[in-house]
N, CA, C and O atoms as CSV, one atom per row, in Angstrom:
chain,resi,resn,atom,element,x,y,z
A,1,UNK,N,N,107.765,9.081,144.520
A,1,UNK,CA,C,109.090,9.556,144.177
A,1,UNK,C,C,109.111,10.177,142.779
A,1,UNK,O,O,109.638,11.273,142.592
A,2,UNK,N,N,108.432,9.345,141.619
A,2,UNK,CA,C,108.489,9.966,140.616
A,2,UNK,C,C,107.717,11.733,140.673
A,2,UNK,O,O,108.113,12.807,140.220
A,3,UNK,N,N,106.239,11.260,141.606
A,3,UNK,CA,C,105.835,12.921,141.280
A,3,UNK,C,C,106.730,13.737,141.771
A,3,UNK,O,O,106.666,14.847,141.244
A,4,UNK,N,N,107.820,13.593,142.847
A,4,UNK,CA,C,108.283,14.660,143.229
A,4,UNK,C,C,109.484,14.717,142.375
A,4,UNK,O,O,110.399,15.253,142.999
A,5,UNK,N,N,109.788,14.404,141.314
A,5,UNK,CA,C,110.602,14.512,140.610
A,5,UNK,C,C,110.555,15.255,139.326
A,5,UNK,O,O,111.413,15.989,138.835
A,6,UNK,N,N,109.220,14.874,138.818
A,6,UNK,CA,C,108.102,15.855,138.439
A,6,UNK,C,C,108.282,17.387,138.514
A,6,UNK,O,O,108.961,18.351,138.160
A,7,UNK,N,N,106.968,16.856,139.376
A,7,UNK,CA,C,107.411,18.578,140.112
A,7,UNK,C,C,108.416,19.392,140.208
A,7,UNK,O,O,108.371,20.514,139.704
A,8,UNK,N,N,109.598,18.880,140.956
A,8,UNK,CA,C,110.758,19.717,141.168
A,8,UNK,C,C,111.669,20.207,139.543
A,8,UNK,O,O,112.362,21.207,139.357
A,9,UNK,N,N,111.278,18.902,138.409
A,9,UNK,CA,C,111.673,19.593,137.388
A,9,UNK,C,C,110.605,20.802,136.314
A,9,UNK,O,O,110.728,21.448,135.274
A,10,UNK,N,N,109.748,20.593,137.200
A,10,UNK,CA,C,108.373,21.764,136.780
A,10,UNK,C,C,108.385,23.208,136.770
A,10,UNK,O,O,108.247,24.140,135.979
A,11,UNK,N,N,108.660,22.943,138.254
A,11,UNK,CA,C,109.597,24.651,139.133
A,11,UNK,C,C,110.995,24.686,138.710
A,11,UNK,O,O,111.540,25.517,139.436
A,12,UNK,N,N,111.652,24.304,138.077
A,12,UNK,CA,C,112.989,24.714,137.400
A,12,UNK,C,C,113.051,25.134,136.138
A,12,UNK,O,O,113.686,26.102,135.720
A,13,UNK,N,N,111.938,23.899,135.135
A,13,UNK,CA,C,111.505,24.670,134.033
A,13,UNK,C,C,110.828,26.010,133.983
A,13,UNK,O,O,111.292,26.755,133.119
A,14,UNK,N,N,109.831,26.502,134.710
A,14,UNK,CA,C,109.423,27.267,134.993
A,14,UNK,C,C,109.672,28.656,134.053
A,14,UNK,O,O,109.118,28.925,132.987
A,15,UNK,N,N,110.616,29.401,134.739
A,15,UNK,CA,C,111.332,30.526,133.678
A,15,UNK,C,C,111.698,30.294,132.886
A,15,UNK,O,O,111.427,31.135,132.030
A,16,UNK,N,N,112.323,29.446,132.505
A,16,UNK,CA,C,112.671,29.209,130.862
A,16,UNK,C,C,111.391,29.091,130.008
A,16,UNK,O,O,111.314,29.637,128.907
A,17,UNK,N,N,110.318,28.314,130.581
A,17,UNK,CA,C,109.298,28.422,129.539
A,17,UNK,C,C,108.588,29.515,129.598
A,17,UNK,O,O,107.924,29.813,128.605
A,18,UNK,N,N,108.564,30.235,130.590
A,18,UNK,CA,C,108.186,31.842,130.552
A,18,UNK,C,C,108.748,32.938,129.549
A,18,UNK,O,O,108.187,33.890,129.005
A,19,UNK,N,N,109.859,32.540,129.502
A,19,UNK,CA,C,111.042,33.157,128.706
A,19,UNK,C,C,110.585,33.211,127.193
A,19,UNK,O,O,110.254,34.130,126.444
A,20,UNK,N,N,110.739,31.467,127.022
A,20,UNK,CA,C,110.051,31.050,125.942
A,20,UNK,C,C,109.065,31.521,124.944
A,20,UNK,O,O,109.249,31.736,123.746
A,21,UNK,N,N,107.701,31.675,125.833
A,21,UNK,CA,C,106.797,32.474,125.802
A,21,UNK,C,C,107.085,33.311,125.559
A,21,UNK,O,O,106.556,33.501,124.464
A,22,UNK,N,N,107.790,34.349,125.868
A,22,UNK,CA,C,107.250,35.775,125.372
A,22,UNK,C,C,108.091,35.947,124.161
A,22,UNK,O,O,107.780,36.907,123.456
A,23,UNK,N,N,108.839,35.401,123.869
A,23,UNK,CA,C,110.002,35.655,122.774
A,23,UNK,C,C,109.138,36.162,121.499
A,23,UNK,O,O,109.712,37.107,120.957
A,24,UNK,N,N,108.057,35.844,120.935
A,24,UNK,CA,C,107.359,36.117,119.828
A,24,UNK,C,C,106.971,37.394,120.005
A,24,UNK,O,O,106.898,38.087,118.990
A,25,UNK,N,N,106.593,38.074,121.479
A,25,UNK,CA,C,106.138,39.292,121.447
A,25,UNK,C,C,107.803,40.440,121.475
A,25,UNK,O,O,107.616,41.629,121.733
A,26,UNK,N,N,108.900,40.086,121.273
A,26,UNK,CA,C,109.661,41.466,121.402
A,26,UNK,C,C,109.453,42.037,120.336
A,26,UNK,O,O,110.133,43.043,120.131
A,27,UNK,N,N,108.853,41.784,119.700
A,27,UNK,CA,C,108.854,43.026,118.685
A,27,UNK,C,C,107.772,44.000,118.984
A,27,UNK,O,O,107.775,45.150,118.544
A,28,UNK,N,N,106.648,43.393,119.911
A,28,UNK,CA,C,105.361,44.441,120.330
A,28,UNK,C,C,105.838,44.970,121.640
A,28,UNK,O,O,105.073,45.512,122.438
A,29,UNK,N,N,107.103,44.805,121.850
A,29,UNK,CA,C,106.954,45.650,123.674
A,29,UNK,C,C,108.114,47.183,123.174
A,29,UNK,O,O,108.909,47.195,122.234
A,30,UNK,N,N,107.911,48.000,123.885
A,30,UNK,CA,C,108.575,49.389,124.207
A,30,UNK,C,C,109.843,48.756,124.034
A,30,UNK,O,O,110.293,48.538,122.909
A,31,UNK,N,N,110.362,48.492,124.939
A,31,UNK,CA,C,111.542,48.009,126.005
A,31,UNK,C,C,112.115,46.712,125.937
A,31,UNK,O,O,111.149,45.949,125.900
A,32,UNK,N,N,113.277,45.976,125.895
A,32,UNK,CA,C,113.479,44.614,126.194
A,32,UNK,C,C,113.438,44.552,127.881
A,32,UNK,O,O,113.137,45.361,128.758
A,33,UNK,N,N,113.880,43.227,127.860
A,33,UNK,CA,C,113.840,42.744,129.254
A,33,UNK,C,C,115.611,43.320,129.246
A,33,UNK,O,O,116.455,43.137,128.369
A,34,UNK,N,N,115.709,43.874,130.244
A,34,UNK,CA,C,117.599,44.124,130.457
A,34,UNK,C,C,118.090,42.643,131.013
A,34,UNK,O,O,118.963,41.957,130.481
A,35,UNK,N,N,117.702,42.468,131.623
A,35,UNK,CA,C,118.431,41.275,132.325
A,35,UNK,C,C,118.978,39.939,131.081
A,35,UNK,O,O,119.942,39.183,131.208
A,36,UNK,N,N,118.170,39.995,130.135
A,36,UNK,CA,C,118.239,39.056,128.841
A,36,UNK,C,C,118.748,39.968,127.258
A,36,UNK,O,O,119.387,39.471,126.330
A,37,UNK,N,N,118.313,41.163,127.336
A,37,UNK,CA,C,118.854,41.808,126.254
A,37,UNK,C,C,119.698,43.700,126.402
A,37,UNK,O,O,119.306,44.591,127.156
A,38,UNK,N,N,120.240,43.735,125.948
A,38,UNK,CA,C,120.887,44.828,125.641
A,38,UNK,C,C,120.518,45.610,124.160
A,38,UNK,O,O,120.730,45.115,123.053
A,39,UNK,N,N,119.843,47.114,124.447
A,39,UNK,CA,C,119.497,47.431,123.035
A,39,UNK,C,C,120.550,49.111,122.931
A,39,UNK,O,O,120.804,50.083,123.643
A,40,UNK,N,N,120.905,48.522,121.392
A,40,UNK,CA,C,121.887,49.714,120.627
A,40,UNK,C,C,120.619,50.529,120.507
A,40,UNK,O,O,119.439,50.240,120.308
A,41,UNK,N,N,121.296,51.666,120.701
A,41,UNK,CA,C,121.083,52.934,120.536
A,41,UNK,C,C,120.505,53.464,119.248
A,41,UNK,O,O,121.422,53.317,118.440
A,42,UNK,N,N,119.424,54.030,118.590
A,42,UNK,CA,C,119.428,53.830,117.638
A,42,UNK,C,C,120.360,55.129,116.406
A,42,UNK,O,O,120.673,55.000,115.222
A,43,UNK,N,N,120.513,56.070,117.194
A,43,UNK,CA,C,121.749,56.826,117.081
A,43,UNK,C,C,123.372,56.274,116.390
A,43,UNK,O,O,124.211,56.876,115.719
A,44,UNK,N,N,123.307,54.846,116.929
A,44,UNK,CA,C,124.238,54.242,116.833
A,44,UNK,C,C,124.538,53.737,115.445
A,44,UNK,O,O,123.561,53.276,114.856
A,45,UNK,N,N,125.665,53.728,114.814
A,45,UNK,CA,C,125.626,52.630,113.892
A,45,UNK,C,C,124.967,50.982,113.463
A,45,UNK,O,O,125.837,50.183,113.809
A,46,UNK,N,N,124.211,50.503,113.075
A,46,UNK,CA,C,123.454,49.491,113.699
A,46,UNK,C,C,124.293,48.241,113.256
A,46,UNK,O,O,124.763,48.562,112.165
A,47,UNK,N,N,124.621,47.243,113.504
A,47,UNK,CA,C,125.275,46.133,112.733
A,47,UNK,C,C,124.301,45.737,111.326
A,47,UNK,O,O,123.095,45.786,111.085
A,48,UNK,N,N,125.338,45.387,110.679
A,48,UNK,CA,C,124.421,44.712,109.455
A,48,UNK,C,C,124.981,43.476,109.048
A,48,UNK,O,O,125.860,43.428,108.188
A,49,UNK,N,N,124.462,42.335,109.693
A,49,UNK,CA,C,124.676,40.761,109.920
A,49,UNK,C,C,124.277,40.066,108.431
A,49,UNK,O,O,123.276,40.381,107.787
A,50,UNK,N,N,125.182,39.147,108.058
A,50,UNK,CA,C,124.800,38.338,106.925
A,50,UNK,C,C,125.616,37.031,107.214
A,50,UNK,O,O,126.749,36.956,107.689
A,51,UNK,N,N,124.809,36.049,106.831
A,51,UNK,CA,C,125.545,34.231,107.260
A,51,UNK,C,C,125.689,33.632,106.008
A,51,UNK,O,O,124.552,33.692,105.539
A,52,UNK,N,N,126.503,33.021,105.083
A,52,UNK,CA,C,126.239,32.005,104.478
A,52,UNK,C,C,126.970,31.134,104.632
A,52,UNK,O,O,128.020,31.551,105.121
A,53,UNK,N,N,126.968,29.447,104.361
A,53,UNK,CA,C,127.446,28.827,104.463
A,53,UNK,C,C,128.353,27.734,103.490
A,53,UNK,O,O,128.274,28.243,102.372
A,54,UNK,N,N,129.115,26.571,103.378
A,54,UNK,CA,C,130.118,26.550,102.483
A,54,UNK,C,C,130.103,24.673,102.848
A,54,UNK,O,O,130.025,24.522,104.068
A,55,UNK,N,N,130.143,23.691,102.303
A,55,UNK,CA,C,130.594,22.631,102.853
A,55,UNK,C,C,132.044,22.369,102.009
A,55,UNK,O,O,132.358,22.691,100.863
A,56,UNK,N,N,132.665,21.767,102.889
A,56,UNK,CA,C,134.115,20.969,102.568
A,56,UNK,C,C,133.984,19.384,103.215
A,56,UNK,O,O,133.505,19.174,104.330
A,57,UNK,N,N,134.322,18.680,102.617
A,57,UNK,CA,C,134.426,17.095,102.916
A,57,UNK,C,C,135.165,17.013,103.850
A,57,UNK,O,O,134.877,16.020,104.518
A,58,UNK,N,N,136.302,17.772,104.396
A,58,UNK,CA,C,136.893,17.849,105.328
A,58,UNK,C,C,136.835,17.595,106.209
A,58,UNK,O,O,137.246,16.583,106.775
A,59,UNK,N,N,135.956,19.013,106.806
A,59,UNK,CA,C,135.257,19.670,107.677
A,59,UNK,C,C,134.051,19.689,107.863
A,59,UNK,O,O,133.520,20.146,108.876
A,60,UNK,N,N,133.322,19.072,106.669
A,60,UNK,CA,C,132.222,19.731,106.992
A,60,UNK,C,C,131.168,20.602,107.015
A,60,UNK,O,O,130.915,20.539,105.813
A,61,UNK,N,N,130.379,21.345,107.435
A,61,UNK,CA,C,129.482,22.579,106.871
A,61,UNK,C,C,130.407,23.371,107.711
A,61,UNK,O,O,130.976,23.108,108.771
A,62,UNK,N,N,130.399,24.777,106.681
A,62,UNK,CA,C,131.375,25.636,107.730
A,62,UNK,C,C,130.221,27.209,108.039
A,62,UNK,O,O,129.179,27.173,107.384
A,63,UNK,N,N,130.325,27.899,108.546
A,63,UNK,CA,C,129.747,29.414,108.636
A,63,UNK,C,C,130.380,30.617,108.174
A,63,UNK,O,O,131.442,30.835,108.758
A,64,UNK,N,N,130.030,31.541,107.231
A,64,UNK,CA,C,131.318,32.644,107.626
A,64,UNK,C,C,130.134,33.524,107.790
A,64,UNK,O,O,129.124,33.476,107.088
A,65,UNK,N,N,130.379,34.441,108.916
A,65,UNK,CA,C,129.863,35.359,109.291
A,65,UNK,C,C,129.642,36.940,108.880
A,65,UNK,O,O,130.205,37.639,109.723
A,66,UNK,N,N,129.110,37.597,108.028
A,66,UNK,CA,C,129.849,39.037,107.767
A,66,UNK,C,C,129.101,39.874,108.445
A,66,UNK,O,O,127.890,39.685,108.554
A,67,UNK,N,N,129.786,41.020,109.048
A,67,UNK,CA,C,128.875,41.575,109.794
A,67,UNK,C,C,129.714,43.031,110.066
A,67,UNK,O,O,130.854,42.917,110.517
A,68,UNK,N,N,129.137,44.512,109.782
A,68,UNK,CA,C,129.538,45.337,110.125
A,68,UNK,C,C,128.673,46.433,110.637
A,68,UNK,O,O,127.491,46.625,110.352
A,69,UNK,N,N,129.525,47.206,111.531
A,69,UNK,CA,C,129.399,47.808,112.561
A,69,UNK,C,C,129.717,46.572,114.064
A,69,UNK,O,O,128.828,46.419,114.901
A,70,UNK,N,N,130.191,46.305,114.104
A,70,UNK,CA,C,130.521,45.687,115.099
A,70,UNK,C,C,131.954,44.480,115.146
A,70,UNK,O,O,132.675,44.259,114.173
A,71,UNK,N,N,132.069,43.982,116.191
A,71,UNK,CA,C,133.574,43.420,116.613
A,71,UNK,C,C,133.565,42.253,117.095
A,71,UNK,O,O,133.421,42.150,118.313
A,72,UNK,N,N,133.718,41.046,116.272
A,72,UNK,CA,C,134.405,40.504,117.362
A,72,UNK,C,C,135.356,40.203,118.430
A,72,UNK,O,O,136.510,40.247,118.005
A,73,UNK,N,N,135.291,39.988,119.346
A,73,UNK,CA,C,135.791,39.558,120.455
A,73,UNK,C,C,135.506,38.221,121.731
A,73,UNK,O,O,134.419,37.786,122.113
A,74,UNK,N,N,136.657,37.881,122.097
A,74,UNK,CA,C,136.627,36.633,123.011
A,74,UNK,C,C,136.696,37.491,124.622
A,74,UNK,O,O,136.433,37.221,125.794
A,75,UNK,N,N,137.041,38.263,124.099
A,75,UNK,CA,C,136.875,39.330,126.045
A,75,UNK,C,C,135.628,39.748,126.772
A,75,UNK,O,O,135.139,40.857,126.554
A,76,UNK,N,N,135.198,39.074,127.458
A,76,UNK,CA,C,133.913,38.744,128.048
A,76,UNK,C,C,133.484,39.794,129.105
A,76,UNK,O,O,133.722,39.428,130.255
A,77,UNK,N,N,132.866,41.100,128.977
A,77,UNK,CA,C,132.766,41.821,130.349
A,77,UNK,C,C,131.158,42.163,130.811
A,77,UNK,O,O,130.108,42.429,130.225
A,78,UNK,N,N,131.595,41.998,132.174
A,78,UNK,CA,C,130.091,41.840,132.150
A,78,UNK,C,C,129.750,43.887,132.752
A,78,UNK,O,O,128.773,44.277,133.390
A,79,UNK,N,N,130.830,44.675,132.290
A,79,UNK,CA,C,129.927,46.051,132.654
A,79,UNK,C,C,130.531,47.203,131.580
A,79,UNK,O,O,130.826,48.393,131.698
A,80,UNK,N,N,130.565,46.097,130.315
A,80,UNK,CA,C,130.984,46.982,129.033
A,80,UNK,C,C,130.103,47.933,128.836
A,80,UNK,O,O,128.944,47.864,129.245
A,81,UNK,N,N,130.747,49.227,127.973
A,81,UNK,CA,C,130.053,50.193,127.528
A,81,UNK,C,C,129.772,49.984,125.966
A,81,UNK,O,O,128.726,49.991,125.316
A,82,UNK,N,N,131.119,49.794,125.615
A,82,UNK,CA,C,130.738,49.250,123.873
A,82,UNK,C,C,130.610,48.399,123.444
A,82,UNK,O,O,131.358,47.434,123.289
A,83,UNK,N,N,128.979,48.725,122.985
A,83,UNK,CA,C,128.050,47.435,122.549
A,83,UNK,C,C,128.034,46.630,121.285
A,83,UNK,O,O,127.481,45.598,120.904
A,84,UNK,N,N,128.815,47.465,120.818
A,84,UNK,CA,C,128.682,47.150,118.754
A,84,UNK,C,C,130.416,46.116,119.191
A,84,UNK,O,O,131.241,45.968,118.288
A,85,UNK,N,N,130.629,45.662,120.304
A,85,UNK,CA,C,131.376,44.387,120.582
A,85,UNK,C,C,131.245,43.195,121.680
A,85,UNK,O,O,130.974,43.251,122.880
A,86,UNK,N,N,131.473,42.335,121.012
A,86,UNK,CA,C,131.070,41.073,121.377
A,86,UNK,C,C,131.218,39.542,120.787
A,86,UNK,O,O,132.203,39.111,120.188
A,87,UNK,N,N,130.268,38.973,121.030
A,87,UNK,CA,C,130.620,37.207,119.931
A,87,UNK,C,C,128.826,37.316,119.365
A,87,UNK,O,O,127.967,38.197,119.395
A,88,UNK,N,N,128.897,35.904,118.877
A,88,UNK,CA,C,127.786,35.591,118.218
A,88,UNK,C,C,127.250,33.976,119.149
A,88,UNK,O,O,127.916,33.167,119.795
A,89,UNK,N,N,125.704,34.046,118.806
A,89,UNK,CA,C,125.459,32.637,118.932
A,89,UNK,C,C,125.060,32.200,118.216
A,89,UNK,O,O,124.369,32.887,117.463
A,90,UNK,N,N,125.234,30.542,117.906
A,90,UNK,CA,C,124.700,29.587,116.323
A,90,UNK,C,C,124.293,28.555,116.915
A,90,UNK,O,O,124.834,27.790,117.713
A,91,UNK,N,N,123.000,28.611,116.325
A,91,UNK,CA,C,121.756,27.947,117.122
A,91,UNK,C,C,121.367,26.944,115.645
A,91,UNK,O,O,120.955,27.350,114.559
A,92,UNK,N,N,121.592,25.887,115.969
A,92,UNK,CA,C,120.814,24.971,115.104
A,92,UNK,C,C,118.967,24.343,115.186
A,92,UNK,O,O,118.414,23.358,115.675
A,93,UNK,N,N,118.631,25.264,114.595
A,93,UNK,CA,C,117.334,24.976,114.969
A,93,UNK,C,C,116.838,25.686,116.577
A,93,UNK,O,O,117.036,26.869,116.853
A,94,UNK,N,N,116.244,24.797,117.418
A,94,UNK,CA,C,115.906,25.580,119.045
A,94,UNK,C,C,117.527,24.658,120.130
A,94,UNK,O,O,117.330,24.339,121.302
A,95,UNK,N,N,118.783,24.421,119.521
A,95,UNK,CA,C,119.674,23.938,120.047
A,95,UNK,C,C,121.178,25.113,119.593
A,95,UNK,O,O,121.553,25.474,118.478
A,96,UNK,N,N,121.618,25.374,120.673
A,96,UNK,CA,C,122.886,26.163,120.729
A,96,UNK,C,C,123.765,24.967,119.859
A,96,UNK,O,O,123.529,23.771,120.025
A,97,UNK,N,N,124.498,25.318,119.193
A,97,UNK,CA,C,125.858,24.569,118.892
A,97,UNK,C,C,127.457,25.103,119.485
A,97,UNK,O,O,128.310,24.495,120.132
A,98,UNK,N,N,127.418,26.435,118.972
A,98,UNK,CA,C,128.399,27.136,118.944
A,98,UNK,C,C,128.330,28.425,119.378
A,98,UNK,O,O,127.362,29.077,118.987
A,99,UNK,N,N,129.411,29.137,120.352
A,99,UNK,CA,C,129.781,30.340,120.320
A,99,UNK,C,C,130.594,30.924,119.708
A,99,UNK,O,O,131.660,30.393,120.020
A,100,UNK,N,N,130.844,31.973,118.774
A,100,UNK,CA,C,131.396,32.726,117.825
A,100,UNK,C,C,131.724,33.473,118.068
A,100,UNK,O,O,130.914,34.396,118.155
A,101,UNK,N,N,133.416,33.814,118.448
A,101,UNK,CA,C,134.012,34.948,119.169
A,101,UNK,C,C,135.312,34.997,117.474
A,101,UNK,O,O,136.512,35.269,117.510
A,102,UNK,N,N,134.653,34.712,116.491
A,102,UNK,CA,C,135.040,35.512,115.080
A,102,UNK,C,C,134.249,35.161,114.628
A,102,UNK,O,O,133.257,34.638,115.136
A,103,UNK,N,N,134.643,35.498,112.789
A,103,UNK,CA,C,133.464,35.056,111.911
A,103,UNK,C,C,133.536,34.402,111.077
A,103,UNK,O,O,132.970,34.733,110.035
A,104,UNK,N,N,134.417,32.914,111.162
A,104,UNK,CA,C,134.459,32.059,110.710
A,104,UNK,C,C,134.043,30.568,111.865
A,104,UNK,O,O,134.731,30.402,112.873
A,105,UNK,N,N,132.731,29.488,111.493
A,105,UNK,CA,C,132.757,29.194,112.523
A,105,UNK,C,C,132.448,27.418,111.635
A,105,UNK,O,O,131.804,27.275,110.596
A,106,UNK,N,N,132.993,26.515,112.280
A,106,UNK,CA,C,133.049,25.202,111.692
A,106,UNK,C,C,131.877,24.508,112.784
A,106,UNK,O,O,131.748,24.369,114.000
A,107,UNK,N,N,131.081,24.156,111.453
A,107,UNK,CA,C,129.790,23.330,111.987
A,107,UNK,C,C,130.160,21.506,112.311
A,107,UNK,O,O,129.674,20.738,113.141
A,108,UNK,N,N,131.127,21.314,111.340
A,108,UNK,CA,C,130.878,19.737,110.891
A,108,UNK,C,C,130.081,19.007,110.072
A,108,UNK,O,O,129.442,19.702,109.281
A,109,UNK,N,N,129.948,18.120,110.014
A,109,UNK,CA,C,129.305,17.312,109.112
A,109,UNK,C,C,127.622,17.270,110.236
A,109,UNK,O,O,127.540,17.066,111.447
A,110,UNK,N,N,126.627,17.519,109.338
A,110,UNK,CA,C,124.996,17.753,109.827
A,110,UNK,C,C,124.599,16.276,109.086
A,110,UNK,O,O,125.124,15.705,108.131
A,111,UNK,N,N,123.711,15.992,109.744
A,111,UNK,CA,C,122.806,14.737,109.553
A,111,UNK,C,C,122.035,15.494,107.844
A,111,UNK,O,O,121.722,16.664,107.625
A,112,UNK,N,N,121.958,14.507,107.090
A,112,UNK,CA,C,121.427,14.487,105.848
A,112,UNK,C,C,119.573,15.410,106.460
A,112,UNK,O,O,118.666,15.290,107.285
A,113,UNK,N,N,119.993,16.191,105.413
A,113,UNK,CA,C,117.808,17.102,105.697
A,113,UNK,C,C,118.796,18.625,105.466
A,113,UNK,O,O,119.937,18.964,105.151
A,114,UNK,N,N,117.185,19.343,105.952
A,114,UNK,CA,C,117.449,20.640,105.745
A,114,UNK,C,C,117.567,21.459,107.311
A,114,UNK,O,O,116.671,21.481,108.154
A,115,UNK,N,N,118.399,21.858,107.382
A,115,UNK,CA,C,118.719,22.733,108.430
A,115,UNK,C,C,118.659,24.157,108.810
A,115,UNK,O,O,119.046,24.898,107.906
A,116,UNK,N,N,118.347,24.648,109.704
A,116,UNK,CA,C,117.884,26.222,110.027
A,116,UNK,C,C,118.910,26.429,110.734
A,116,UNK,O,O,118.938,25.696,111.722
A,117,UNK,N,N,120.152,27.434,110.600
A,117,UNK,CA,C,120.878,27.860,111.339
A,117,UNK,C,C,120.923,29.558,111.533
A,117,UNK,O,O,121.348,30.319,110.665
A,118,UNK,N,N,120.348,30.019,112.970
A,118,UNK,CA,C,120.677,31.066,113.569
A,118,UNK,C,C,121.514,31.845,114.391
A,118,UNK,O,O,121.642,31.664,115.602
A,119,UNK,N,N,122.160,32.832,113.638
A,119,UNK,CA,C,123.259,33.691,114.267
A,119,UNK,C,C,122.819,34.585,114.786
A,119,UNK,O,O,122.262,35.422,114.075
A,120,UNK,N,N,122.883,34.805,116.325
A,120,UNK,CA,C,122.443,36.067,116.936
A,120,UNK,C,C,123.410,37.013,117.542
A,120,UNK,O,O,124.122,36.359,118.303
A,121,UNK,N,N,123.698,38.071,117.541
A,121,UNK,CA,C,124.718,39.277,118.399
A,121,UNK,C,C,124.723,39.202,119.090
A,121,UNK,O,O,123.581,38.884,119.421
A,122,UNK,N,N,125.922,39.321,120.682
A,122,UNK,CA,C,125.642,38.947,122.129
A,122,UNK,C,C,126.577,40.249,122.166
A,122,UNK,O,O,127.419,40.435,121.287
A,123,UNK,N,N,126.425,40.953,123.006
A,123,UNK,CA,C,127.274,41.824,123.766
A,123,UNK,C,C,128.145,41.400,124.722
A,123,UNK,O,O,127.958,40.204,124.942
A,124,UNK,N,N,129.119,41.921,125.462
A,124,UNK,CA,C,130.676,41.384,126.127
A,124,UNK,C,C,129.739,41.075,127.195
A,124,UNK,O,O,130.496,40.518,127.991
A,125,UNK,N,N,128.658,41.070,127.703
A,125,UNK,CA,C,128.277,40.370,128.591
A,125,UNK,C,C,127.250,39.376,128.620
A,125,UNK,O,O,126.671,38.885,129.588
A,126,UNK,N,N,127.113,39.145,127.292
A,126,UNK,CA,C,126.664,37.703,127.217
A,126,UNK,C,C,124.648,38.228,126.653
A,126,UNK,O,O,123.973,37.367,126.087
A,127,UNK,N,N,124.296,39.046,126.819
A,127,UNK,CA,C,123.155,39.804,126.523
A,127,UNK,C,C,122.778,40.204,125.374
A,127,UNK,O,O,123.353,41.117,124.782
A,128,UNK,N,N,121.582,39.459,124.827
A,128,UNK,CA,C,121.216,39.438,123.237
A,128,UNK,C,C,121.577,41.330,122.664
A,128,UNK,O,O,121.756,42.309,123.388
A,129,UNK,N,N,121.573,41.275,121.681
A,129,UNK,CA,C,121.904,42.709,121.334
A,129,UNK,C,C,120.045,43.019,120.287
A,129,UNK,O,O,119.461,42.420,119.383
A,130,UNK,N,N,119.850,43.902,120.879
A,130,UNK,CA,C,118.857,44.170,120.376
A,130,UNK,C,C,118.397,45.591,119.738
A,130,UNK,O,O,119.116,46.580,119.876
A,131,UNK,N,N,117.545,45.630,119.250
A,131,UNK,CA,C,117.022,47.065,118.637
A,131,UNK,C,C,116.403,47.824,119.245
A,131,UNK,O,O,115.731,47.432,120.198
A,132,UNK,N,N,116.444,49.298,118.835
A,132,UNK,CA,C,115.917,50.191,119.642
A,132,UNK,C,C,114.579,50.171,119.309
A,132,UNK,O,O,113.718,50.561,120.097
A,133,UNK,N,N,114.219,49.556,117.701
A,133,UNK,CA,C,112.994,49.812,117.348
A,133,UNK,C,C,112.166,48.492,117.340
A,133,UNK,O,O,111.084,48.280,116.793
A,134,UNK,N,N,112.984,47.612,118.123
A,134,UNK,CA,C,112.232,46.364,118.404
A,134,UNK,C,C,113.021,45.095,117.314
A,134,UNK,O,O,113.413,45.286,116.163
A,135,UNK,N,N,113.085,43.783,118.122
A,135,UNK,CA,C,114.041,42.981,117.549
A,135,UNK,C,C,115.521,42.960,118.032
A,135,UNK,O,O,116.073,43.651,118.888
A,136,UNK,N,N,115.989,42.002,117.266
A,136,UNK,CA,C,117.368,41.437,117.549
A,136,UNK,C,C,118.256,41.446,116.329
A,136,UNK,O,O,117.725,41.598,115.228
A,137,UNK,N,N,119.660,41.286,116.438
A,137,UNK,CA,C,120.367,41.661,115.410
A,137,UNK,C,C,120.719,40.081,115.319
A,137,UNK,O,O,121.231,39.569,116.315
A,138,UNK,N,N,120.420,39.117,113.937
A,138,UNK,CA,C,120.094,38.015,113.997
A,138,UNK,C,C,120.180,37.964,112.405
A,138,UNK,O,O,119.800,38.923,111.733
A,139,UNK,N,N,120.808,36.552,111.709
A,139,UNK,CA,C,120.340,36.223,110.522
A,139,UNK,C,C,120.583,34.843,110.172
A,139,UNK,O,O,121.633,34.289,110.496
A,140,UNK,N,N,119.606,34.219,109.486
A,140,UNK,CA,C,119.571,32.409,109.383
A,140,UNK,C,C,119.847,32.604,107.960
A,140,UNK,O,O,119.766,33.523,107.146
A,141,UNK,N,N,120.357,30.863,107.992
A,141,UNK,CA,C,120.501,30.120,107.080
A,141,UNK,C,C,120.323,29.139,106.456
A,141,UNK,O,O,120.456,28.303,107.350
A,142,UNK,N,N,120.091,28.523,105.465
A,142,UNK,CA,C,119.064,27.554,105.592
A,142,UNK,C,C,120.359,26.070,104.914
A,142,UNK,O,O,120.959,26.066,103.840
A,143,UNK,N,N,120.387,25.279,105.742
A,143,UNK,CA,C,121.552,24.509,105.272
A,143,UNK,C,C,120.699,23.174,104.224
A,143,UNK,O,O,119.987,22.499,104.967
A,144,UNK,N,N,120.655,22.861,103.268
A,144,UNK,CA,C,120.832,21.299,102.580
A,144,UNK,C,C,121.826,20.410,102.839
A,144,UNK,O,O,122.781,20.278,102.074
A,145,UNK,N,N,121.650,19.570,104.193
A,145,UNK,CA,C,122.673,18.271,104.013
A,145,UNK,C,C,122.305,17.781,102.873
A,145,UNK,O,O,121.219,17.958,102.321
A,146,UNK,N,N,123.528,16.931,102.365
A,146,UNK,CA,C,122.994,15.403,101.782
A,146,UNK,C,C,123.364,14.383,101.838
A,146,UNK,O,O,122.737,13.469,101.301
């Protein structure tokens, strides 16, 4: 019973760790994968993403996001044309926390250490936003609990 339990979570992991895998090479391929990324034009205005962060006793660690050429939005489509709109994702370390449909985004209080927080561009359909010349429109931060 256990091996087949195994197994069956083997073949489910499967693509994700495929996925996984290749993530280090987008910067050496032509092309993204479409099905996972969407790439601006390079014609286009490109976003220019910046994160820093702020604690309040309050609240907590907070995010503010700055970022131009692009929009936020909470309107989710999955057969948009304009790409320079969308939300963000904030990834603590290799763990999602938050979706960012503005650019103010409340973390909370983080366990005491140092923390890596990544903001990435998603397009209205949920599809990393990427470069024409390879890469993602993305910027970390490096948090000090204490």
């Amino acid at each position: 019973m256990l091996q087949r339990v195994f197994c069956i979570s083997m073949l489910a992991a499967t693509p994700l760790i495929a996925i996984c895998a290749c993530l280090p090479q987008i910067k050496q391929v032509d092309a993204l994968p479409a099905a996972l990324f969407v790439t601006l034009p390079a014609h286009q205005p490109q976003p220019d993403l910046r994160v820093s962060s702020v604690y309040n006793a309050a609240d907590g660690w907070r995010l503010r996001i700055e970022v131009a050429n692009f929009v936020f939005t909470d309107l989710c489509v999955s057969n948009a044309t304009d790409l320079t709109r969308g939300h963000a994702h904030v990834h603590l370390g290799d763990k999602k926390l938050a979706t960012a449909y503005q650019p103010n985004v409340v973390l909370g209080h983080l366990p005491t250490g140092r923390h890596r927080v990544t903001v990435s561009l998603r397009a209205q359909d949920h599809r990393v936003l990427g470069r024409e010349r390879g890469g993602i429109f993305a910027a970390t931060v490096i948090i000090d609990a204490l």
